[in-house]
C-alpha positions as CSV (number, residue, x, y, z in Angstrom):
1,X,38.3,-107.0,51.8
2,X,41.5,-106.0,50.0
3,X,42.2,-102.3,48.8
4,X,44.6,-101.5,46.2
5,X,45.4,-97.4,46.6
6,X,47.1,-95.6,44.2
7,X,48.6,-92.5,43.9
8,X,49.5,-91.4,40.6
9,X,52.7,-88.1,39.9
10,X,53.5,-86.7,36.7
11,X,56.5,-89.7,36.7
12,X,55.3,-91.8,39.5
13,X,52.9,-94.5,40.8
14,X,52.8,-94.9,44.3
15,X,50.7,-98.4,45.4
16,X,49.7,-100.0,48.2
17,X,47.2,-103.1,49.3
18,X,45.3,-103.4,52.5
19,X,43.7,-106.0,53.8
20,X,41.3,-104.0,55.6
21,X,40.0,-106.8,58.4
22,X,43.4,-106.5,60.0
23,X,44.1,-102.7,58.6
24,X,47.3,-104.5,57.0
25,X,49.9,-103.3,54.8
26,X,50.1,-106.5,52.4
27,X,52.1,-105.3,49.7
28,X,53.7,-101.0,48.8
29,X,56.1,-99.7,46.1
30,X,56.5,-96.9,43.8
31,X,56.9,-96.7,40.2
32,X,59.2,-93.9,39.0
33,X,60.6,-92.0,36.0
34,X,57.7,-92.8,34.0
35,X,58.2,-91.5,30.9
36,X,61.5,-91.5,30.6
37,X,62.8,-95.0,31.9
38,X,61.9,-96.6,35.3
39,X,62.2,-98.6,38.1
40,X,60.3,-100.1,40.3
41,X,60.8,-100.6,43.9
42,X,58.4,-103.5,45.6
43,X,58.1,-104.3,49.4
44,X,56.6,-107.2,50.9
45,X,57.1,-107.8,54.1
46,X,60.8,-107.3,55.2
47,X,61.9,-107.7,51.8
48,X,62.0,-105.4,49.1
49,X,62.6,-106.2,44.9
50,X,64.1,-103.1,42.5
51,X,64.2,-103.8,38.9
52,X,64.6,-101.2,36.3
53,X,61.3,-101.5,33.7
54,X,61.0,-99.1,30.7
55,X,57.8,-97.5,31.5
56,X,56.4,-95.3,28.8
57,X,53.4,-94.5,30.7
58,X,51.2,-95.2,33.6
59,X,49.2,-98.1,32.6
60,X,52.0,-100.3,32.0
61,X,53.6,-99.1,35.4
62,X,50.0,-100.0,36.5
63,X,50.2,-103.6,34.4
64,X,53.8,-104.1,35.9
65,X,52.3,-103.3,39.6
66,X,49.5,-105.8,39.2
67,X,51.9,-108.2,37.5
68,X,53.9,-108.3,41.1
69,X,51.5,-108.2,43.6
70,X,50.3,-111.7,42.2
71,X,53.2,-113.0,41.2
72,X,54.7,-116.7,42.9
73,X,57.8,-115.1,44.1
74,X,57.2,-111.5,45.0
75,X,53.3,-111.4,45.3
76,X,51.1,-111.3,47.9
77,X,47.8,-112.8,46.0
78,X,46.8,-115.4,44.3
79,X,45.5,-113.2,41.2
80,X,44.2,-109.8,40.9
81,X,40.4,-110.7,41.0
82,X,41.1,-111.0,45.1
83,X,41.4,-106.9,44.5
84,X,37.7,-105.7,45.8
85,X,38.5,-102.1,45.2
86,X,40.8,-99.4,44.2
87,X,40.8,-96.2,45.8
88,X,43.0,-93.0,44.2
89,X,44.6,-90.4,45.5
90,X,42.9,-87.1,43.8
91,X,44.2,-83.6,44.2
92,X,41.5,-81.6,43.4
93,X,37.7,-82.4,43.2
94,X,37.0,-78.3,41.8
95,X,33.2,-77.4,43.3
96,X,31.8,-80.0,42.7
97,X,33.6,-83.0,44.0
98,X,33.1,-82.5,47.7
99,X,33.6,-85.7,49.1
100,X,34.9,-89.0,48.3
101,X,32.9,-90.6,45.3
102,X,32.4,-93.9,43.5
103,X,34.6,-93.1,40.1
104,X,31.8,-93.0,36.8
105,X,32.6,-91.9,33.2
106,X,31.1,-88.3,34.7
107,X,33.3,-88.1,37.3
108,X,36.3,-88.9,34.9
109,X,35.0,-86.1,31.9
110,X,34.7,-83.8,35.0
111,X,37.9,-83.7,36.8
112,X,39.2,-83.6,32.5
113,X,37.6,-80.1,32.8
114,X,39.1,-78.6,35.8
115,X,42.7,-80.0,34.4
116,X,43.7,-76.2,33.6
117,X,43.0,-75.7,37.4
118,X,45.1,-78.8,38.4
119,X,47.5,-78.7,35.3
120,X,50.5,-80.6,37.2
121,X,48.3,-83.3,39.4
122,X,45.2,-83.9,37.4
123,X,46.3,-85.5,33.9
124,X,48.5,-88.3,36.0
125,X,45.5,-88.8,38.0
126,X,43.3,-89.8,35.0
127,X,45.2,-91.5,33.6
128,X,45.7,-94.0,36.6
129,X,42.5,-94.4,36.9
130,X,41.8,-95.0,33.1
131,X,44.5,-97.4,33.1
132,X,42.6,-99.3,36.4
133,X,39.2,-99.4,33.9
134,X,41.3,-101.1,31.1
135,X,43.1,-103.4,33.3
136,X,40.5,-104.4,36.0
137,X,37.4,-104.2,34.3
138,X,34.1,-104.5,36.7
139,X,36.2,-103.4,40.0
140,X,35.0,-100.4,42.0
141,X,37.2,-97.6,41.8
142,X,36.9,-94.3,44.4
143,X,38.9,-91.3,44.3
144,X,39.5,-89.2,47.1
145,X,40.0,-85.3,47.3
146,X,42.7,-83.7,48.6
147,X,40.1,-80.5,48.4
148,X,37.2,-82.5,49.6
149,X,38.3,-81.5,53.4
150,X,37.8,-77.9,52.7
151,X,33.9,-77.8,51.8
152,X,33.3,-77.0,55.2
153,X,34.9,-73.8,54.7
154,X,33.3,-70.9,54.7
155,X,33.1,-68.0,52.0
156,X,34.7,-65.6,53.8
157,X,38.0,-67.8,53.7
158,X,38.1,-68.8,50.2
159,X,37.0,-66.2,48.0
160,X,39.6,-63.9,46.7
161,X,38.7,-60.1,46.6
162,X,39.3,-60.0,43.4
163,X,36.5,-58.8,40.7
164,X,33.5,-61.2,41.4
165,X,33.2,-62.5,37.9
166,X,36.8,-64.9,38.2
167,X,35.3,-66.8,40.7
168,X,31.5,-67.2,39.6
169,X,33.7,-68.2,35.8
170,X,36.7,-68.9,36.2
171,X,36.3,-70.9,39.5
172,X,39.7,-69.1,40.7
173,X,39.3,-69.2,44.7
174,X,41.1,-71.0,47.7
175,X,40.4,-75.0,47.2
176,X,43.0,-75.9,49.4
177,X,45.0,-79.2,49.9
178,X,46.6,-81.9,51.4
179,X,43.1,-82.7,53.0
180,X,43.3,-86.4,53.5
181,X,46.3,-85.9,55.7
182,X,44.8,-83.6,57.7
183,X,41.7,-85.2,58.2
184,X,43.4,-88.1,59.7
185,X,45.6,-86.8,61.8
186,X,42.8,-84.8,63.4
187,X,40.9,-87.5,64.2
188,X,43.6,-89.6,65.4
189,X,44.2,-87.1,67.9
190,X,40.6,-87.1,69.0
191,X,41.7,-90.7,69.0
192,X,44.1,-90.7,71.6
193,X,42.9,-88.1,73.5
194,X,39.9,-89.9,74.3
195,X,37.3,-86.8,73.9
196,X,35.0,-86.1,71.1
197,X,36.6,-84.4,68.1
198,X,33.6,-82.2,67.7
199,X,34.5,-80.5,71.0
200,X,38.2,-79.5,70.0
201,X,39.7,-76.7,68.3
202,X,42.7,-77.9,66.8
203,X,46.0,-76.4,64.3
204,X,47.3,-78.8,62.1
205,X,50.6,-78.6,61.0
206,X,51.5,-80.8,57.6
207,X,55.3,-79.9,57.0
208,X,57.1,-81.1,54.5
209,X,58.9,-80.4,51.0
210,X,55.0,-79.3,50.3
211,X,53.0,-77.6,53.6
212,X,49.9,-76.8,54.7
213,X,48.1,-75.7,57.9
214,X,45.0,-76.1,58.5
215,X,42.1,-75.2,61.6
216,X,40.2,-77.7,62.2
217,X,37.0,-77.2,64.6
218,X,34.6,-79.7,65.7
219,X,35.8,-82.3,63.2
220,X,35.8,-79.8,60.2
221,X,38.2,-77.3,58.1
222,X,37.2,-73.6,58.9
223,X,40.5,-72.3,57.0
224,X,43.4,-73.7,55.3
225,X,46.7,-72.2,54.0
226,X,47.1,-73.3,50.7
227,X,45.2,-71.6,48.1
228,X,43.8,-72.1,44.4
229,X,47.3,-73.9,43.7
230,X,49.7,-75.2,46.3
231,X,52.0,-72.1,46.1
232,X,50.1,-70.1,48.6
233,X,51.0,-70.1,52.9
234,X,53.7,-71.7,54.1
235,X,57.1,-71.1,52.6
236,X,58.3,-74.7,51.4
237,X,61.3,-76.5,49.7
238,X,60.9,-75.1,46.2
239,X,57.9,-72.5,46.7
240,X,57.6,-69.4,47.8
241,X,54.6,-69.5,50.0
242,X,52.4,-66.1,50.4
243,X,54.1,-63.5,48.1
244,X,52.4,-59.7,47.0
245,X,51.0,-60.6,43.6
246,X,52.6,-57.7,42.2
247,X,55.9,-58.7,42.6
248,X,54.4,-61.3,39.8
249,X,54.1,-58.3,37.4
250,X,57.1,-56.3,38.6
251,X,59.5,-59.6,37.5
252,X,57.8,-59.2,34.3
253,X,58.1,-55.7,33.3
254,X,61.4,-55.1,34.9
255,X,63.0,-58.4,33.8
256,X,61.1,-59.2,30.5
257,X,60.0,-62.9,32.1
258,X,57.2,-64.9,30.6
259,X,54.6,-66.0,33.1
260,X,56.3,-69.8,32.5
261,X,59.6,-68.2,34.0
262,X,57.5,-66.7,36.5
263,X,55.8,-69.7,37.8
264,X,58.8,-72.1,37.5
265,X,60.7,-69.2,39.6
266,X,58.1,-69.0,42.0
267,X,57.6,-73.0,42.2
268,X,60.8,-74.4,41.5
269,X,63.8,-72.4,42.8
270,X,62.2,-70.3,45.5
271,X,61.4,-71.3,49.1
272,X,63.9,-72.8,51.1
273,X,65.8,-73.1,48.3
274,X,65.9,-69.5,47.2
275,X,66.5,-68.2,50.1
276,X,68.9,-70.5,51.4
277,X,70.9,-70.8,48.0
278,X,72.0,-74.2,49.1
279,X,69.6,-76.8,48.7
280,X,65.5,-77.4,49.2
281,X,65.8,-80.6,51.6
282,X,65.3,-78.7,55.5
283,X,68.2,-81.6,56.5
284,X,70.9,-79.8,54.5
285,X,70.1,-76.5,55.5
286,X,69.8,-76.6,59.2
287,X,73.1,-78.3,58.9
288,X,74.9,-75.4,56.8
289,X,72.9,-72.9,59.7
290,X,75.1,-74.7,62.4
291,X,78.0,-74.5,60.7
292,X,77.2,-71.1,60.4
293,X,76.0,-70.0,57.3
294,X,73.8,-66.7,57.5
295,X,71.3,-67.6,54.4
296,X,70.6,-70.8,55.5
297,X,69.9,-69.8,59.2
298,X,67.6,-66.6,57.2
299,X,66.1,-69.6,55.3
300,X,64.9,-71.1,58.5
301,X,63.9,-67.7,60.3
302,X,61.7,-67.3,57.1
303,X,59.8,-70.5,57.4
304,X,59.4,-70.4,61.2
305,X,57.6,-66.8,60.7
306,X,55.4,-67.9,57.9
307,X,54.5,-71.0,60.3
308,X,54.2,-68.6,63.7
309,X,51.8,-66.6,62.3
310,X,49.4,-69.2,60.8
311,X,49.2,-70.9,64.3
312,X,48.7,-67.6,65.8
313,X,45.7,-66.4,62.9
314,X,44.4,-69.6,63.4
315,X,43.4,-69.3,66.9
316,X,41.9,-66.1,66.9
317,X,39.6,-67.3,63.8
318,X,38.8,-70.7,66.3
319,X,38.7,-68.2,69.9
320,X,40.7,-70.6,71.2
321,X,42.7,-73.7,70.8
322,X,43.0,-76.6,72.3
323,X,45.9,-78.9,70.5
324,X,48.2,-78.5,67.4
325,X,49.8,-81.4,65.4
326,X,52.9,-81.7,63.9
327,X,52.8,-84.2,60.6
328,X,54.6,-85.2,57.4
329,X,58.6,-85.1,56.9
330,X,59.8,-82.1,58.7
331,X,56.9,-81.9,60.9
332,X,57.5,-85.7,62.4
333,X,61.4,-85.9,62.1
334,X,62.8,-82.2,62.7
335,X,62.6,-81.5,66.1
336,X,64.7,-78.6,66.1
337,X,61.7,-77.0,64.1
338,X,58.8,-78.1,66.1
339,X,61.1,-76.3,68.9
340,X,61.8,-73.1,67.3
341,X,57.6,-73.1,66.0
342,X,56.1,-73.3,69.4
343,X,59.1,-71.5,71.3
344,X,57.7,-67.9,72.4
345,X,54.5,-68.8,72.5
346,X,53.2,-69.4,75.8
347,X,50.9,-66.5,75.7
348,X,48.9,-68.4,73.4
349,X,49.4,-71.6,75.8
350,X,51.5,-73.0,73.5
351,X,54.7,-74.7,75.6
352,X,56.2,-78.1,74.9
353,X,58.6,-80.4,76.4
354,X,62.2,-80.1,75.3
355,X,63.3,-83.3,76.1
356,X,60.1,-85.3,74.9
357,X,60.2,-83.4,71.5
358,X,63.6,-84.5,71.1
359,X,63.0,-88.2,71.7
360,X,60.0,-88.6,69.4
361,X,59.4,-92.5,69.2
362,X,58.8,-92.6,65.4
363,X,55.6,-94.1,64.0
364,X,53.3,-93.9,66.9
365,X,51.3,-90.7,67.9
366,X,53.4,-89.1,70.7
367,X,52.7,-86.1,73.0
368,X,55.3,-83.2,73.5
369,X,53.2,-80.8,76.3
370,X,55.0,-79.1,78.9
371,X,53.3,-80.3,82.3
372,X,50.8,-77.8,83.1
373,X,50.3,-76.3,79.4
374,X,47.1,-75.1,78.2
375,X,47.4,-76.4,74.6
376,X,48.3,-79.7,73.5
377,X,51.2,-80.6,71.3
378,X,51.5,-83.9,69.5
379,X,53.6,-85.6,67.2
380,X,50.9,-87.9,65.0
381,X,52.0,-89.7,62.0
382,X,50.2,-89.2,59.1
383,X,48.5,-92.2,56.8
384,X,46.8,-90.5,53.7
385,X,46.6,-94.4,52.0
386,X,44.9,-95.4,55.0
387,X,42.3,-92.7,55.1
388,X,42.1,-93.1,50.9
389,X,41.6,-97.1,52.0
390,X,38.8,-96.7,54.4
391,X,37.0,-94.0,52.3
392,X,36.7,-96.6,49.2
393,X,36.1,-99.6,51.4
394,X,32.7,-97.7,52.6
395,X,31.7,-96.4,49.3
396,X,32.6,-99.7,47.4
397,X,30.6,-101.7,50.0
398,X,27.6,-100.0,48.8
């Protein structure tokens, strides 16, 4: 059976096909500057094609992406009716899209509804899929929730205490995100660890340019950082993580901002970035740190806090813990930060292995415990289009 996944940005489309008998990568690329240009990057293989395509919107990135993958010199079919299935990458489900789900005009005039909820992710997401109905006409098509993860979550943990009313109309609570990611990782290390995931209590760490943390108990999300948008938890490249919503109002009065220049403040030139004044990529600050600089190593201190004390709410939520995973960009290839994160933490039983932290073989899931630790710490690639892969191979099978 052969998968094409997609996940579609506000100027990108990101594509790979599996041929899920031997859980292969056939064919990957990325579309970007739709709207306003393009190029397209393809990989097949060890090689890899660029060509710049004018690409007004996504469903003739989508055209030019189906065009490849079957052509003589670059493809990796014979034609695009060997495609058994499409599977999207979907931010947010709302309440009502809890789990992964077979893609039917409902489903499309729903997630059209929640679009003020998920104003930057949802309108590139329907219109990849719309684009797959008008291109491959009879194939299955599944999208997958980032959110979907989270409706394991309790009440307690999502509602906001803010006049009851919001949430029973305006749906404004914590959805959470970057579910897929965490779901796999999760159960990859049940994986390797050889013991039942619904008998471990485990912290997942998703760091990147966008992070999350997430508790995971028994197999399921109990609590999440991230909130009704991706700003809230974790400070991150551009945002500023948990903030006192009054400071929302104070930049307002005092500075006569609109809520736009609010939220592009708060979403755009905050985080690392704002703090730092040097740059959002975590590679260019540690490097202005070492060489000294005070914001940058402040930038750093800020994020390691905001980390520390997830980890550490976390456990008391869970009574326990029993392994936390690092994934995602920083969390895989930084290990100066896994180091600083789990450093004073042994109280917790939280102690990893210098040496093995800083010789992380990339790619493969790899375990950083001190000897004699009472928590696990591993290092565990993550595969969001794998997960997205297997979800619609199951539900287009049916």
């Amino acid at each position: 059976m052969k998968i094409l996944v997609l996940n579609a940005g506000s100027s990108s489309l990101k594509y790979q096909l599996f041929q899920m008998e031997s859980s292969e990568v056939l064919a990957k690329g990325t579309c970007e500057r739709i709207g306003a240009g393009g190029f397209i990057t393809h990989k097949r293989g060890g090689k890899s094609y660029t060509e710049e395509v004018d690409f007004p919107n996504h469903g003739v990135a989508l055209k030019k992406v189906l065009s490849l993958l079957s052509s003589k010199e670059y493809g990796v079919i014979a034609s695009i009716a060997e495609i058994d299935a499409v599977g999207h990458r979907v931010a947010h489900g709302g309440e009502m899209l809890k789990e992964s789900s077979v893609i039917t005009e409902s489903v499309i005039k729903y997630l059209e509804t929640i679009v003020p909820i998920n104003p930057l992710h949802g309108p590139p997401a329907i219109a990849g899929i719309k684009a797959c109905f008008a291109l491959m006409p009879g194939v299955p098509q599944v999208a997958v929730f980032d959110t979907s993860f989270y409706s394991t979550v309790e009440a307690s943990k999502y509602v906001y205490a803010l006049p009851y009313e919001f949430y029973e109309n305006d749906k404004i609570r914590r959805y959470g995100f970057h579910g897929t990611s965490h779901r796999y990782v999760s159960a990859k290390l049940a994986e390797v660890l050889g013991k039942p995931i619904e008998d471990l209590k485990i912290i997942t760490c998703h760091l990147g340019n966008g992070s999350s943390i997430t508790a995971v108990q028994g197999g399921k999300a109990i609590d999440t950082s991230m909130g009704f948008t991706p700003q809230e938890g974790v400070v991150m490249g551009t945002r500023v993580g948990s903030l006192d919503p009054t400071v929302v109002t104070y930049l307002m009065k005092t500075k006569g901002y609109s809520a736009q220049e609010v939220e592009d403040i708060l979403n755009k030139k905050s985080g690392l970035l704002g703090v730092s004044g040097i740059s959002n990529d975590l590679r260019n600050v540690v490097d202005e740190a070492n060489k000294g600089n005070k914001r940058a190593r402040l930038a750093i201190d800020v994020l390691i806090t905001s980390i520390k004390r997830l980890i550490g709410a976390y456990t008391a939520e869970m009574n326990g813990l029993d392994a936390i995973v690092f994934t995602a960009g920083i969390g895989e290839n930084q290990y100066n930060i896994r180091e600083m994160v789990c450093g004073n933490m042994s109280y917790l039983g939280i102690e990893i292995d210098t040496e093995k932290n800083a010789s992380f073989t990339r790619g493969i899931p790899f375990d950083i415990t001190k000897e004699g630790a009472k928590v696990s710490t591993w290092i565990i690639p993550t595969d969001e289009e794998y997960m997205i892969a297997i979800d619609t191979q199951r539900l287009a099978s049916k």
